[in-house]
VEXTOR-252050 format. One record per residue (C-alpha): residue number from 1; residue in one letter; x, y, z. Coordinates in Angstrom, 1 decimal. Layout:
   seq   type       xx       yy       zz
   NUM      A        X        Y        Z
...
This chain:
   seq   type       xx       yy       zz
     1      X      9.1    -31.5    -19.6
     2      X      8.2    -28.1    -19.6
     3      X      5.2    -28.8    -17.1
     4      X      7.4    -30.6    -14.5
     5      X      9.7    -27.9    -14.5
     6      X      6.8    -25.4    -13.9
     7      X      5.2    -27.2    -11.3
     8      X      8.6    -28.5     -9.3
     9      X      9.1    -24.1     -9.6
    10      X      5.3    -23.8     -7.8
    11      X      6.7    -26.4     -5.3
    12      X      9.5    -24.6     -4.4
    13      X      8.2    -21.4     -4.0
    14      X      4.8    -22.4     -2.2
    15      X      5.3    -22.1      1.4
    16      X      4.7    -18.9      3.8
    17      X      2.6    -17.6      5.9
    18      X      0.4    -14.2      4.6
    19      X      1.4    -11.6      3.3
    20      X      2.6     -9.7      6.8
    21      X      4.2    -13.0      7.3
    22      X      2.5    -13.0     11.2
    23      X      2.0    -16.2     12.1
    24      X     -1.6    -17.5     11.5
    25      X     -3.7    -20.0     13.7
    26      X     -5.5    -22.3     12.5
    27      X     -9.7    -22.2     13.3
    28      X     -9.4    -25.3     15.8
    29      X     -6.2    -24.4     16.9
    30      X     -3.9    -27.6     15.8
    31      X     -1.5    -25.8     13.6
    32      X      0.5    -22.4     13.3
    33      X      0.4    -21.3      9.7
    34      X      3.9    -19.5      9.6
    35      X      6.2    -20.8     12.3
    36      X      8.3    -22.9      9.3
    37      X      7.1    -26.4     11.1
    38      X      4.6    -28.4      8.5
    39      X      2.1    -29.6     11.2
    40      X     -1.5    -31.6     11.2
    41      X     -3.4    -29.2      9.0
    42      X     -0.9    -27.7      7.0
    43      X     -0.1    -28.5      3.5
    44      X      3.4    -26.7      3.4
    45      X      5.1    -24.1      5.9
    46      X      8.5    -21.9      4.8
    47      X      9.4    -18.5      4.2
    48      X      8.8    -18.5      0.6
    49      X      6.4    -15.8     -0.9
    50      X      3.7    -17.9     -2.6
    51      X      1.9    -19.9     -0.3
    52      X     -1.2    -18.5      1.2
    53      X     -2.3    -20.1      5.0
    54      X     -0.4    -22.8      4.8
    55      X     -2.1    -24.3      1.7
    56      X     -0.1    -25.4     -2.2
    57      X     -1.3    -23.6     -5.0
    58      X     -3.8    -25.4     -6.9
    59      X     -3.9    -25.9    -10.8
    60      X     -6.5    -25.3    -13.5
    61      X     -6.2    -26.3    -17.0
    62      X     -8.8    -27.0    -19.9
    63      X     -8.5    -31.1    -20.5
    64      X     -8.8    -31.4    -24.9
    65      X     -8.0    -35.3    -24.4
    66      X    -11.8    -35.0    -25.5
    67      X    -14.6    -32.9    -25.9
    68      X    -18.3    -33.5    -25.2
    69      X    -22.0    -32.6    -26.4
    70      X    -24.4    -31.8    -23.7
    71      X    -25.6    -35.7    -24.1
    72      X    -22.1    -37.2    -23.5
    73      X    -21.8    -35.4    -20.1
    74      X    -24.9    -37.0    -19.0
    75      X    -24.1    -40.8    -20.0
    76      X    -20.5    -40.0    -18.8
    77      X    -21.9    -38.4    -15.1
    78      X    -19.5    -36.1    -13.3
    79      X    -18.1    -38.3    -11.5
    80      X    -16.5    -40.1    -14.7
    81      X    -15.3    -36.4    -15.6
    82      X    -13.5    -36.4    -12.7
    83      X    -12.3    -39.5    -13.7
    84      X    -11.0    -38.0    -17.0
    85      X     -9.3    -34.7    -15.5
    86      X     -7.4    -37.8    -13.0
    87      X     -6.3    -39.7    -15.7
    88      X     -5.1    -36.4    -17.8
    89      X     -3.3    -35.4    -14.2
    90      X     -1.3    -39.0    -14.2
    91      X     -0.7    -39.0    -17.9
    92      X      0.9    -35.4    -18.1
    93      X      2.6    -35.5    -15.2
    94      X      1.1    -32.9    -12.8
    95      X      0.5    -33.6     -8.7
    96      X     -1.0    -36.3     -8.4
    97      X     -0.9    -36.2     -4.8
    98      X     -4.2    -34.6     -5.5
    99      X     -7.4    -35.2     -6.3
   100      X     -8.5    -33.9     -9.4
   101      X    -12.1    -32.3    -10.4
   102      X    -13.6    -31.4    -13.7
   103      X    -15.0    -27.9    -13.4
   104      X    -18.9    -28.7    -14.1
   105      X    -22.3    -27.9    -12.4
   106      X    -25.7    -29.6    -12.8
   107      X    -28.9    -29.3    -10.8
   108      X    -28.8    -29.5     -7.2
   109      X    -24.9    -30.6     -7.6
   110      X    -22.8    -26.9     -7.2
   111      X    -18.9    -27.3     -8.0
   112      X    -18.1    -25.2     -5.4
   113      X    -19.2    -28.1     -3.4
   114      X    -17.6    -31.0     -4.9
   115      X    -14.0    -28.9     -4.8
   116      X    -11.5    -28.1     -2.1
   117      X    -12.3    -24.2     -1.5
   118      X     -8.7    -23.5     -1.0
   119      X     -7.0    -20.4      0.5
   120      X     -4.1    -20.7     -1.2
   121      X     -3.4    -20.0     -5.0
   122      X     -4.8    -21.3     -8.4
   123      X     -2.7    -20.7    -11.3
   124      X     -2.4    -21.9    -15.1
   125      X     -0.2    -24.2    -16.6
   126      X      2.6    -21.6    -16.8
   127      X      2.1    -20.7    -13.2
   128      X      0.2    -17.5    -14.0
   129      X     -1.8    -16.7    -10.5
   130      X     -5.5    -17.0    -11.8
   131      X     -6.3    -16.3     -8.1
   132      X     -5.3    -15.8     -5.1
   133      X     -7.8    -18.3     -3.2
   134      X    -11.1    -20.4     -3.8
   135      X    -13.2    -16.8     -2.7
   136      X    -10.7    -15.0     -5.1
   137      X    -12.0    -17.4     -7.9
   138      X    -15.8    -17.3     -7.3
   139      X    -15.8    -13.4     -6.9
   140      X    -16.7    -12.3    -10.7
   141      X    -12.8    -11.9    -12.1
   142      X     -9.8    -13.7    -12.4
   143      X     -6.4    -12.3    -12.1
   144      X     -5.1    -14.2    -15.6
   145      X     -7.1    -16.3    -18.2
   146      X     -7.0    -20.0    -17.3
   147      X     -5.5    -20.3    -21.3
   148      X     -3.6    -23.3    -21.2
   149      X     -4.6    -27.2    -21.9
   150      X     -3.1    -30.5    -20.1
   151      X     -0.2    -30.0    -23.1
   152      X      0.6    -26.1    -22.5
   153      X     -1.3    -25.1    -25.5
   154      X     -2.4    -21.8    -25.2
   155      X     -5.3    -21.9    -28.3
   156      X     -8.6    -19.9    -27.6
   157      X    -11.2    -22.8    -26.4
   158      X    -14.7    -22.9    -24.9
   159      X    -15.5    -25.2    -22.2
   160      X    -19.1    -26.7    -20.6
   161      X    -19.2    -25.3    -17.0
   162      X    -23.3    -25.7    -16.1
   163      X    -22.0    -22.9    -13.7
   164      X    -22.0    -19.4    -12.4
   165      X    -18.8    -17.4    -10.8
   166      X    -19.5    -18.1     -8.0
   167      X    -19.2    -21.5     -8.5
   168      X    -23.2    -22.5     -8.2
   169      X    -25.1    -24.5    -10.8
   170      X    -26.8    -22.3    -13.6
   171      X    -29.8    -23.3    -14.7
   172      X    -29.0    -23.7    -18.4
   173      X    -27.3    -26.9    -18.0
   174      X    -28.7    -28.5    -21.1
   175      X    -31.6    -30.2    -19.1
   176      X    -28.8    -31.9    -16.9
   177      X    -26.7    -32.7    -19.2
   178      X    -29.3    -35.0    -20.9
   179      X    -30.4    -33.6    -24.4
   180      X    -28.6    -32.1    -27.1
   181      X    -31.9    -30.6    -28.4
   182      X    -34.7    -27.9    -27.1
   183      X    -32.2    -26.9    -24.5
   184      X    -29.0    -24.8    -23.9
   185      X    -26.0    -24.7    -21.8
   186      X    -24.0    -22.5    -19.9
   187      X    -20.2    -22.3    -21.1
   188      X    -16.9    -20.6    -20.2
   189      X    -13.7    -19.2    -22.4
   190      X    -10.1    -20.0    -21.6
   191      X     -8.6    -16.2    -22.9
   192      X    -11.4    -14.6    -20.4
   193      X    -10.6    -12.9    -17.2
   194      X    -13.9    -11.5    -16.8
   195      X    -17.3    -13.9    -15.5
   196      X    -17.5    -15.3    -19.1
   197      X    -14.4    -17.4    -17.9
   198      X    -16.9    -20.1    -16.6
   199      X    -20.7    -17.9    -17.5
   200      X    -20.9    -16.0    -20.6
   201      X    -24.0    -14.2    -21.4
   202      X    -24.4    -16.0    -23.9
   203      X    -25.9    -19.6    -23.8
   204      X    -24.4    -22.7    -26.3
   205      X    -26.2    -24.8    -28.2
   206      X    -26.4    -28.4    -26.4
   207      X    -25.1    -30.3    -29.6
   208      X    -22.2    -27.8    -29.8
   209      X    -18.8    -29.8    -29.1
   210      X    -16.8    -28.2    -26.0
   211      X    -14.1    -29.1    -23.7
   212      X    -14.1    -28.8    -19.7
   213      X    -12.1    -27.5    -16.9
   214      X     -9.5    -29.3    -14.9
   215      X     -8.5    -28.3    -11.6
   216      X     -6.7    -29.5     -8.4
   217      X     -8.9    -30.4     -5.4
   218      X     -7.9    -31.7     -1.9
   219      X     -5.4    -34.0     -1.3
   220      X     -5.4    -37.9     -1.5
   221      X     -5.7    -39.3      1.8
């Protein structure tokens, strides 16, 4: 229950415009992030303290409903880890009103492309800001360690990303996810607020066993 109650606490406190609380207009012009009417374009609008342009806070937590070898990623495709963080979203009770995406690069194929790039927040399981927006993210730090699984489980865990901060693919991706052998991969750590979060210096082993990230993309249509 302990995740409901964390994320129906998000809810309540995630609408307002910036920080000056001036009312913000949107690019195109079809909304006014701040004036406390939820309009075309907006996800939210209130005077609460914890929504940034309009925009929820998304989640990120590490999925252990499995764990994967270079090789498994490949058979399994991106898409079908997607597929898993959804599934893990549904079964755990967290926003489904979203659309889910595991946290995972290969060639040619950047996460930071395949996600949302929201302004708003991204926080951890116990609602912990890990940033303050997508660019927040995929600047080199985090504000708190991602930490926690799909069960609020806090254990120390390293996780297949393929990917650099700033949310491009690396180029140790296990030879796209295909071999367990001759090749190595780029990986993350939960406790981490520094790059090794999603790129340590140090690559894995292809056949090494390792979870992935979870996070909260747009919303369902």
């Amino acid at each position: 229950m302990r995740n409901l109650l964390v994320l129906s606490i998000i809810s309540l406190l995630s609408c307002s415009a910036s920080d000056n609380d001036d009312v913000v207009t949107d690019s195109d012009g079809t909304y006014f992030c701040g004036n406390l009417i939820e309009e075309p374009g907006e996800e939210c609008d209130s005077d609460s303290d914890t929504c940034s342009e309009c925009k929820y806070p998304r989640m990120i937590y590490v999925n252990t409903t499995r764990s994967f070898t270079a090789i498994d990623i490949g058979g399994t495709s991106l898409e079908k880890l997607d597929d898993i963080c959804e599934l893990s979203a549904i079964e755990n009770g967290f926003n489904t009103s979203k659309i889910w995406k595991a946290w995972i690069s290969k060639t040619n194929d950047d996460v930071r492309d395949r996600i949302f790039q929201s302004p708003g927040l991204y926080v951890n399981y116990a609602g912990d800001v890990i940033a303050y927006s997508f660019t927040d993210l995929t600047d080199g730090t985090i504000n708190m360690p991602i930490l926690y699984d799909q069960l609020g489980n806090s254990n120390s865990i390293e996780v297949w990303t393929g990917t650099f901060t700033d949310g491009t693919a690396s180029n140790a991706n296990c030879d796209n996810w295909t071999s367990n052998s001759g090749f190595f991969g780029t990986y993350g750590k939960n406790d981490s607020i520094l790059k090794d979060w999603t790129s340590n210096d140090i690559f894995a082993d292809c056949a090494d066993s390792k979870n992935i990230y979870c996070v909260e993309s747009e919303y369902l249509p």
